[in-house]
C-alpha positions in Angstrom: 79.8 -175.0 226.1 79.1 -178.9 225.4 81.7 -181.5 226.2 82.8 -182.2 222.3 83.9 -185.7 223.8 80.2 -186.3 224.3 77.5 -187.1 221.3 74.7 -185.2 221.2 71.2 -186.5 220.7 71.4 -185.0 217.4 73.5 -188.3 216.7 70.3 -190.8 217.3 70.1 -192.9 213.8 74.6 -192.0 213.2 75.8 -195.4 215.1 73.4 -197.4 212.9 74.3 -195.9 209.7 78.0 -196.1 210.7 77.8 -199.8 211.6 76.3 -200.4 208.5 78.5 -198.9 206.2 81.3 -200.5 208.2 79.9 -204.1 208.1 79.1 -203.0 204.1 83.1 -202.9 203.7 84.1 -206.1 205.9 83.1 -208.3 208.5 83.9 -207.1 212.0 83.8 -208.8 215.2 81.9 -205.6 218.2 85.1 -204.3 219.1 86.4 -203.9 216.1 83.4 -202.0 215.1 83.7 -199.4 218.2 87.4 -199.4 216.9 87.1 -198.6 213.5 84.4 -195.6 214.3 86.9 -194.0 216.0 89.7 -194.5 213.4 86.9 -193.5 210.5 86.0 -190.1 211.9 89.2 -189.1 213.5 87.5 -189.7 217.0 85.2 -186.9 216.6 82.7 -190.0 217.2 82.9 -192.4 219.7 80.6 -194.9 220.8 81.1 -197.6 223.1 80.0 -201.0 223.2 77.5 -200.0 225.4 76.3 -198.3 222.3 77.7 -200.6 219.6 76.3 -203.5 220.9 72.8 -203.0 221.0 72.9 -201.6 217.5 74.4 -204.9 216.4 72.1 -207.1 218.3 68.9 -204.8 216.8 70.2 -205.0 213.5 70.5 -208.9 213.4 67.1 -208.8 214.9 65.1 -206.7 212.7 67.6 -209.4 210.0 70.0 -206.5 208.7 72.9 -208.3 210.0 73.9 -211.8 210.3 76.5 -213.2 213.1 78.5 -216.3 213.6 80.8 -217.1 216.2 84.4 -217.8 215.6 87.6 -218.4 218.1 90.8 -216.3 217.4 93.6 -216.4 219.7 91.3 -218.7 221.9 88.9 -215.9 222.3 85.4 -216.6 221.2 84.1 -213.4 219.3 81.1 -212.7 216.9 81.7 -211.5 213.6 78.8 -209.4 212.3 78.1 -209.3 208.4 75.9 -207.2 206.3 73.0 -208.7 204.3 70.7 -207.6 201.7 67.8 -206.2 203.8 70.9 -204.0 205.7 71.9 -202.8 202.5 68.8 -201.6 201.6 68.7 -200.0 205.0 72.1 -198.5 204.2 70.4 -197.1 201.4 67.8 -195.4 202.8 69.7 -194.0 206.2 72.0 -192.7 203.6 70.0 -191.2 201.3 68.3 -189.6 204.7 71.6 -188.3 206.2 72.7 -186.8 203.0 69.5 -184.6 202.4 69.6 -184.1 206.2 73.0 -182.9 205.8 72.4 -181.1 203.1 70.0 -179.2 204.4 71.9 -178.0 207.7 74.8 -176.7 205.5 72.3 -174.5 203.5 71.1 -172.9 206.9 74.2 -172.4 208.0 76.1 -171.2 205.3 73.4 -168.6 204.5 71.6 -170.9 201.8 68.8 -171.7 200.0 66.4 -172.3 202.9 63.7 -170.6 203.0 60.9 -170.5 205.6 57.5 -171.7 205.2 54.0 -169.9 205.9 
Protein backbone atom coordinates (compact mmCIF):
# COMPACT_ATOMS: atom_id res chain seq x y z
CA UNK A 1 0.00 0.00 0.00
CA UNK A 2 1.64 3.58 -0.92
CA UNK A 3 2.93 5.78 1.74
CA UNK A 4 -0.14 8.57 1.62
CA UNK A 5 2.61 11.02 3.11
CA UNK A 6 4.32 10.62 -0.29
CA UNK A 7 3.06 12.30 -3.72
CA UNK A 8 2.68 10.27 -6.43
CA UNK A 9 3.90 11.01 -9.97
CA UNK A 10 0.39 11.48 -10.80
CA UNK A 11 0.99 14.93 -8.96
CA UNK A 12 3.64 16.25 -11.90
CA UNK A 13 1.99 19.78 -13.11
CA UNK A 14 -0.24 20.01 -9.08
CA UNK A 15 2.79 22.13 -7.38
CA UNK A 16 2.73 24.55 -10.32
CA UNK A 17 -0.88 25.02 -10.47
CA UNK A 18 -1.07 25.32 -6.61
CA UNK A 19 1.75 28.02 -6.58
CA UNK A 20 -0.05 29.80 -8.92
CA UNK A 21 -3.29 30.03 -7.60
CA UNK A 22 -1.59 30.81 -4.32
CA UNK A 23 0.57 33.73 -5.65
CA UNK A 24 -3.10 34.64 -7.68
CA UNK A 25 -4.48 35.42 -4.07
CA UNK A 26 -1.36 37.23 -2.38
CA UNK A 27 2.22 37.71 -2.57
CA UNK A 28 4.19 35.10 -0.66
CA UNK A 29 7.75 34.88 0.23
CA UNK A 30 8.98 30.40 -0.65
CA UNK A 31 8.23 29.34 2.71
CA UNK A 32 5.20 30.66 3.06
CA UNK A 33 4.21 29.13 -0.19
CA UNK A 34 5.25 25.44 1.12
CA UNK A 35 3.18 26.65 4.21
CA UNK A 36 0.09 27.58 2.84
CA UNK A 37 0.01 24.18 0.53
CA UNK A 38 -0.13 22.42 3.48
CA UNK A 39 -2.77 24.59 5.28
CA UNK A 40 -4.86 24.71 1.79
CA UNK A 41 -5.35 20.91 1.29
CA UNK A 42 -5.36 19.84 4.89
CA UNK A 43 -1.76 18.36 4.39
CA UNK A 44 -2.94 15.80 2.04
CA UNK A 45 -0.22 17.68 -0.09
CA UNK A 46 3.08 18.49 0.87
CA UNK A 47 5.86 19.75 -0.95
CA UNK A 48 8.95 20.99 0.18
CA UNK A 49 11.20 23.68 -0.78
CA UNK A 50 13.08 21.30 -2.54
CA UNK A 51 10.00 21.24 -4.59
CA UNK A 52 8.58 24.70 -4.13
CA UNK A 53 11.59 26.35 -5.06
CA UNK A 54 12.31 25.30 -8.35
CA UNK A 55 8.77 25.78 -9.34
CA UNK A 56 9.13 29.38 -8.31
CA UNK A 57 12.49 29.91 -9.88
CA UNK A 58 10.88 28.21 -13.40
CA UNK A 59 7.96 30.22 -13.19
CA UNK A 60 9.88 33.68 -12.95
CA UNK A 61 11.97 32.31 -15.68
CA UNK A 62 9.61 31.27 -18.28
CA UNK A 63 8.14 35.33 -16.80
CA UNK A 64 4.93 33.81 -14.93
CA UNK A 65 6.16 35.22 -11.70
CA UNK A 66 7.95 38.22 -10.66
CA UNK A 67 10.27 38.47 -7.40
CA UNK A 68 11.75 41.16 -5.30
CA UNK A 69 13.68 40.94 -2.30
CA UNK A 70 12.55 42.50 0.87
CA UNK A 71 14.09 42.31 4.77
CA UNK A 72 11.49 41.38 7.55
CA UNK A 73 12.66 40.79 10.89
CA UNK A 74 16.35 41.29 9.42
CA UNK A 75 15.84 38.30 7.30
CA UNK A 76 16.22 38.83 3.59
CA UNK A 77 13.30 36.84 1.81
CA UNK A 78 11.87 36.95 -1.81
CA UNK A 79 8.37 37.70 -2.27
CA UNK A 80 6.99 36.06 -5.40
CA UNK A 81 4.00 37.70 -7.30
CA UNK A 82 1.77 36.58 -10.05
CA UNK A 83 1.76 38.39 -13.45
CA UNK A 84 -0.39 38.35 -16.44
CA UNK A 85 1.44 35.67 -18.52
CA UNK A 86 1.00 33.39 -15.03
CA UNK A 87 -2.49 34.08 -15.06
CA UNK A 88 -3.02 32.98 -18.30
CA UNK A 89 -1.14 29.90 -17.31
CA UNK A 90 -3.40 29.60 -14.33
CA UNK A 91 -6.04 29.48 -16.77
CA UNK A 92 -5.02 26.88 -18.81
CA UNK A 93 -3.55 24.40 -15.91
CA UNK A 94 -6.97 24.92 -14.56
CA UNK A 95 -9.01 24.43 -17.22
CA UNK A 96 -6.63 21.14 -17.71
CA UNK A 97 -6.98 19.76 -14.13
CA UNK A 98 -10.69 20.31 -14.12
CA UNK A 99 -11.43 18.24 -17.31
CA UNK A 100 -8.64 15.86 -16.04
CA UNK A 101 -10.48 15.63 -12.90
CA UNK A 102 -13.51 15.31 -14.34
CA UNK A 103 -12.74 12.67 -16.21
CA UNK A 104 -11.22 10.31 -13.30
CA UNK A 105 -14.46 10.80 -11.25
CA UNK A 106 -16.56 9.54 -14.24
CA UNK A 107 -14.28 6.24 -14.33
CA UNK A 108 -14.50 5.81 -11.02
CA UNK A 109 -17.85 6.48 -10.12
CA UNK A 110 -19.11 4.12 -12.91
CA UNK A 111 -19.65 7.12 -15.49
CA UNK A 112 -19.97 8.23 -18.68
CA UNK A 113 -16.60 6.96 -20.02
CA UNK A 114 -16.73 5.05 -22.54
CA UNK A 115 -13.91 3.14 -24.39
CA UNK A 116 -12.67 3.75 -27.77
CA UNK A 117 -12.20 1.34 -30.84
Amino acid sequence: MPNPRTNPNFMNGVPELLVLKLLAEREMYGYEVVQAVRRRTGETITLGEGVIYPVLHGLEREGALNSRRQTVNGRSRIYYSITAAGMRRLSDLTGSWTRLTMAIQDVVAGGKYVPTV
